[in-house]
Backbone bond lengths (Angstrom), bond angles and torsions (degrees), N, CA, C in turn:
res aa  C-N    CA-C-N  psi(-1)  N-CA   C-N-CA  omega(-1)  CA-C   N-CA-C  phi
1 X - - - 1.446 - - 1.521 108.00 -
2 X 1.264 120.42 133.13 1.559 126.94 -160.24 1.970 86.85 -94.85
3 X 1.503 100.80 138.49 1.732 106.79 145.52 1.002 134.63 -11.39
4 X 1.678 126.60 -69.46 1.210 123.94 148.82 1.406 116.33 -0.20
5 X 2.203 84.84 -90.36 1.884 81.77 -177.98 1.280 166.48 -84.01
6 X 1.657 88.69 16.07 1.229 119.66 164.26 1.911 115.20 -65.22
7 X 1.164 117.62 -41.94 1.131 126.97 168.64 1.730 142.14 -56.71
8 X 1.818 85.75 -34.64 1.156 104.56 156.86 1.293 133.00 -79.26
9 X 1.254 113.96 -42.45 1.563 122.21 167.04 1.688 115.94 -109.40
10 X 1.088 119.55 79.96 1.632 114.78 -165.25 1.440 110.25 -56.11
11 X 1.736 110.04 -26.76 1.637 111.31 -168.91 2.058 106.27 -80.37
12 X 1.001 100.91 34.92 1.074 98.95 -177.67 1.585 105.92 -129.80
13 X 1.589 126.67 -2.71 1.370 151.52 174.81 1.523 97.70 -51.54
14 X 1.226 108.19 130.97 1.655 98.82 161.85 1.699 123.60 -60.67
15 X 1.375 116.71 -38.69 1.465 116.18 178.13 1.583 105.47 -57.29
16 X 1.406 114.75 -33.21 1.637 93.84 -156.08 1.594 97.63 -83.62
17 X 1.545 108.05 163.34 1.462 118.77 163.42 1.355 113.22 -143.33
18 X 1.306 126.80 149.18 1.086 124.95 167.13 1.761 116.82 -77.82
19 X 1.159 108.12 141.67 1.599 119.03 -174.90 1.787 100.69 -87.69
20 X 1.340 103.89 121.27 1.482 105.32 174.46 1.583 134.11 -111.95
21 X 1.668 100.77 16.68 1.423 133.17 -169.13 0.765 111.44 -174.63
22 X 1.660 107.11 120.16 1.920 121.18 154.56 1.163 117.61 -80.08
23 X 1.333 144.19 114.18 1.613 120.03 161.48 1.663 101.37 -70.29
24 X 1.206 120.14 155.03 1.402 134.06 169.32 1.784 116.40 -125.68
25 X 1.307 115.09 177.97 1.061 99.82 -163.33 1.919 118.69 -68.82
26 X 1.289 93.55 -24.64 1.824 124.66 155.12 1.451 119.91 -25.73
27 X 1.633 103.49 -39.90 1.792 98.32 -169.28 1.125 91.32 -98.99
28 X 2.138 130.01 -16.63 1.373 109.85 162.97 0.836 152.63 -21.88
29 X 1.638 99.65 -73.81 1.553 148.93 152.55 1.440 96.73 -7.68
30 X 1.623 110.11 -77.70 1.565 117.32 -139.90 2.074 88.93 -77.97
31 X 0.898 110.66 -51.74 1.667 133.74 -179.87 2.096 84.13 -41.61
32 X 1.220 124.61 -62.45 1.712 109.63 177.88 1.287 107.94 -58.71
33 X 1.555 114.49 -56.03 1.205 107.39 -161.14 1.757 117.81 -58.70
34 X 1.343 112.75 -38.03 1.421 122.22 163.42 1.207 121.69 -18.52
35 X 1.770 98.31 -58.05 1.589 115.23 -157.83 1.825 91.66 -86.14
36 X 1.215 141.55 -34.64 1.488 130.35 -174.16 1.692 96.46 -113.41
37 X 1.446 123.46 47.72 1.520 125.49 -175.20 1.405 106.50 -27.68
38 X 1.562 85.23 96.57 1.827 135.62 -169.85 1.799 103.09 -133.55
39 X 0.727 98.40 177.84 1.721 112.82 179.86 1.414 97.45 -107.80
40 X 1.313 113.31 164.42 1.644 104.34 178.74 1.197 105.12 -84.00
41 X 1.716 125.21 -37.58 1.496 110.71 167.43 1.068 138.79 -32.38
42 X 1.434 112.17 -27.12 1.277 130.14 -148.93 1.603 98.20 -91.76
43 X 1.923 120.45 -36.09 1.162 102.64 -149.64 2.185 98.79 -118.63
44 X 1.743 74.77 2.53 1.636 92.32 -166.36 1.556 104.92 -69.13
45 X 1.440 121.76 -17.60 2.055 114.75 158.93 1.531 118.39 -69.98
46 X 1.503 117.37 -26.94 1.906 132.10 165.07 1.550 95.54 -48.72
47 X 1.571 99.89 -73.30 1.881 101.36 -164.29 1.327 113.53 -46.18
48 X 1.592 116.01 -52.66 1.445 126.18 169.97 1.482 131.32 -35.42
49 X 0.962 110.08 -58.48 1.330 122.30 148.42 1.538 141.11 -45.11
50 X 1.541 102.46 -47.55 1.682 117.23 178.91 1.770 92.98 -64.42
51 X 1.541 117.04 -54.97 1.359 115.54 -168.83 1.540 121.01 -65.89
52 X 1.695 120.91 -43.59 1.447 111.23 161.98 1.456 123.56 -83.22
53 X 0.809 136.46 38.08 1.601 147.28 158.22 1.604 97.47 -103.29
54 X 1.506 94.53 -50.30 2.044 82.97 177.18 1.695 123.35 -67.39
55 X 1.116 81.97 -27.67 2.000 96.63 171.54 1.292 102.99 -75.01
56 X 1.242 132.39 -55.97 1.298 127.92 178.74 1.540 122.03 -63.79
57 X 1.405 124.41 -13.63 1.149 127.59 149.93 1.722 133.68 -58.28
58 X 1.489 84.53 -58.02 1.468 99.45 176.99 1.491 107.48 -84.63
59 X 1.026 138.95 -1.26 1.759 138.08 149.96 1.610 104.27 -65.65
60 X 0.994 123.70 -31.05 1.896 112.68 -165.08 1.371 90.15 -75.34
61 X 1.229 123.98 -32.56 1.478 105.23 155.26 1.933 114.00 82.82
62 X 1.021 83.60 -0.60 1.587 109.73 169.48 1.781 106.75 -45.64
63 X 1.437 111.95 104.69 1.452 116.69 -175.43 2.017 117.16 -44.32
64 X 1.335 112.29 -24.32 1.754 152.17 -159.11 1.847 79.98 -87.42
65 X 1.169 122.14 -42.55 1.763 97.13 -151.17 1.256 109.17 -90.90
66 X 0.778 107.96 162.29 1.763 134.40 -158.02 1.929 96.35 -162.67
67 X 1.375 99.44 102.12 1.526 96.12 160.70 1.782 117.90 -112.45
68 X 1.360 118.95 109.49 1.086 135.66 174.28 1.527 135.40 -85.52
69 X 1.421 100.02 114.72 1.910 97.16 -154.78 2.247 83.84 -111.81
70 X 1.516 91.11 102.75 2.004 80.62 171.33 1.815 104.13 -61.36
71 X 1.054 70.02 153.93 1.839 104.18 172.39 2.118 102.65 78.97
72 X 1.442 94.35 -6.60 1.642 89.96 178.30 1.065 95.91 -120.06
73 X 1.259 139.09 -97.28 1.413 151.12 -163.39 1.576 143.30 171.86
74 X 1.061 117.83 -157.68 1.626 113.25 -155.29 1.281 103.06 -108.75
75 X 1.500 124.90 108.53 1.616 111.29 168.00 1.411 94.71 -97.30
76 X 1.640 118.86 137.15 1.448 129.97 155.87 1.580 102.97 -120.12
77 X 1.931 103.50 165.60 1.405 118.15 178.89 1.839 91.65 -111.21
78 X 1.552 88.64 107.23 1.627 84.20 176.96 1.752 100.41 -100.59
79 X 1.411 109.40 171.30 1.731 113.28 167.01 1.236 102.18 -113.23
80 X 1.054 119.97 131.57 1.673 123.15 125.24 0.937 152.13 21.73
81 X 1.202 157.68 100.73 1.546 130.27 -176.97 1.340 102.72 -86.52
82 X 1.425 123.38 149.77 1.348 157.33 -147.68 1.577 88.65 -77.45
83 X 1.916 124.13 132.93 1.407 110.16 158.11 1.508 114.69 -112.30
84 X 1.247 80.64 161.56 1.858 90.04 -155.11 1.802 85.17 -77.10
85 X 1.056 140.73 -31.02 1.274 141.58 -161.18 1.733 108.43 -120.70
86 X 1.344 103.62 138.86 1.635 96.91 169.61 1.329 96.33 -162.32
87 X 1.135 107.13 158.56 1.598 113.24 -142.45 1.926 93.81 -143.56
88 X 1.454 129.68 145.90 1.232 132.41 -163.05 1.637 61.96 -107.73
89 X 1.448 104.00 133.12 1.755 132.61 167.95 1.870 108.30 -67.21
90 X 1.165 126.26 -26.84 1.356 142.15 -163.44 1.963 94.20 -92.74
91 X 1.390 110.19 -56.86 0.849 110.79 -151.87 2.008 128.11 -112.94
92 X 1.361 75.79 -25.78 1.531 114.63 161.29 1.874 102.58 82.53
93 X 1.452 103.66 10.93 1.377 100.19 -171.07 1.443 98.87 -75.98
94 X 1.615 111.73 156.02 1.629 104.05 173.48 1.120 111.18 -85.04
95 X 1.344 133.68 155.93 1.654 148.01 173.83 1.179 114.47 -139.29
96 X 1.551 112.39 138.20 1.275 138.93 -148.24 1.507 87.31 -88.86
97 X 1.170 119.57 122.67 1.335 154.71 167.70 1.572 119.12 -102.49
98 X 1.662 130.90 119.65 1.305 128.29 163.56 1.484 110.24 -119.92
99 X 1.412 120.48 47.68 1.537 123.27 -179.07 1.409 119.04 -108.87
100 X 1.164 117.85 -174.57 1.575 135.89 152.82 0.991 100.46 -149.35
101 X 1.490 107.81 150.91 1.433 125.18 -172.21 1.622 106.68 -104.09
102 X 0.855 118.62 179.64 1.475 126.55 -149.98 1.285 95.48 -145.93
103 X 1.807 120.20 124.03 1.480 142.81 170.08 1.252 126.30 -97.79
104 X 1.400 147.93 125.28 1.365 122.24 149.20 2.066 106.94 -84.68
105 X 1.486 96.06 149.65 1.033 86.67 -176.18 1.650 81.22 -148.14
106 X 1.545 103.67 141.77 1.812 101.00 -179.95 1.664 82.21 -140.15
107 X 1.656 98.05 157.77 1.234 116.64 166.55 1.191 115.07 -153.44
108 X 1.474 112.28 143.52 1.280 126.69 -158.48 1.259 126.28 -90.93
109 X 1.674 124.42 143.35 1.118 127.03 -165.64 1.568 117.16 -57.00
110 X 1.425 123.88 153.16 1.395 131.87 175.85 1.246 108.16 -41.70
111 X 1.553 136.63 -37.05 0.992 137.67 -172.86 1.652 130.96 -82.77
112 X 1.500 90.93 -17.08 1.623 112.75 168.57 1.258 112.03 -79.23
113 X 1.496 102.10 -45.50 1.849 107.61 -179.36 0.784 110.48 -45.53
114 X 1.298 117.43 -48.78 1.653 125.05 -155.63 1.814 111.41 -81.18
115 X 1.398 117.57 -30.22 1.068 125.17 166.64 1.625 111.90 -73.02
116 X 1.901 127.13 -33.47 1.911 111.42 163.10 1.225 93.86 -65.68
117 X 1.012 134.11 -53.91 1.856 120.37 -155.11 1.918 103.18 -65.71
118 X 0.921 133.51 -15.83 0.835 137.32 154.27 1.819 114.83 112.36
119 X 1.544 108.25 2.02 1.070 140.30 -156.42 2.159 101.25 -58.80
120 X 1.235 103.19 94.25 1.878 89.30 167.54 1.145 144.22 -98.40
121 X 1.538 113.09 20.49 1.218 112.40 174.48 1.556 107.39 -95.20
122 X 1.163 106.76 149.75 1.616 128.31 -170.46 1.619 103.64 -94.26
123 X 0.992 102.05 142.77 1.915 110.29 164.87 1.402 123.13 -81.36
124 X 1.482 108.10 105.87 1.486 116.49 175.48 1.355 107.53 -80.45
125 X 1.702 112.38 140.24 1.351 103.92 145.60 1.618 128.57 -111.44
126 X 1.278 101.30 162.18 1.201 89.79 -155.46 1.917 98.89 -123.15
């Protein structure tokens, strides 16, 4: 497929895909309750909780935190680097800026990787 027609039809790009499922916090629910055969009512104040305590962690926003979940992965609050230029989007005038912006950035455990890459051999020890 030539440049061109990549441009013209972007959904035809190898990177892009269409998404054909949301999980929501809903398929949580049922996905706990499964595992402690519970009702989802039952376990859906646990999830609630487990998830804003983690938000509320990673909101304090504390440059130091690093919250680490084994077997999943690493959420950190990274910054930014500082831009020398910033520009009002409306107007295009520049404006004096003294910030950094603030990232979440998580990465996933060795064991996840290895399950997107598609990888099936397991680690023996020996």
């Amino acid at each position: 497929m030539s440049n061109q027609e990549d441009q013209l039809n972007p959904s035809k790009r190898s990177n892009t895909r269409k998404i054909s499922k949301t999980l929501t916090r809903v398929d949580l629910y049922k996905a706990v309750a499964k595992r402690f055969n519970a009702k989802p009512s039952e376990v859906s104040e646990y999830v609630d909780a487990t998830i804003d305590s983690l938000s509320n962690l990673i909101k304090s926003a504390d440059p130091e935190l690093r919250v680490e979940l084994r077997g999943l992965g690493v959420f950190e609050v990274k910054f930014m680097k500082e831009r020398a230029i910033v520009r009002d989007p409306r107007t295009l005038e520049v404006v004096e800026y003294e910030g950094r912006r603030r990232k979440m950035h998580f990465r996933p455990s060795k064991q996840i990787k290895r399950v997107l890459l598609g990888d099936t051999k397991t680690k023996t020890s020996s």
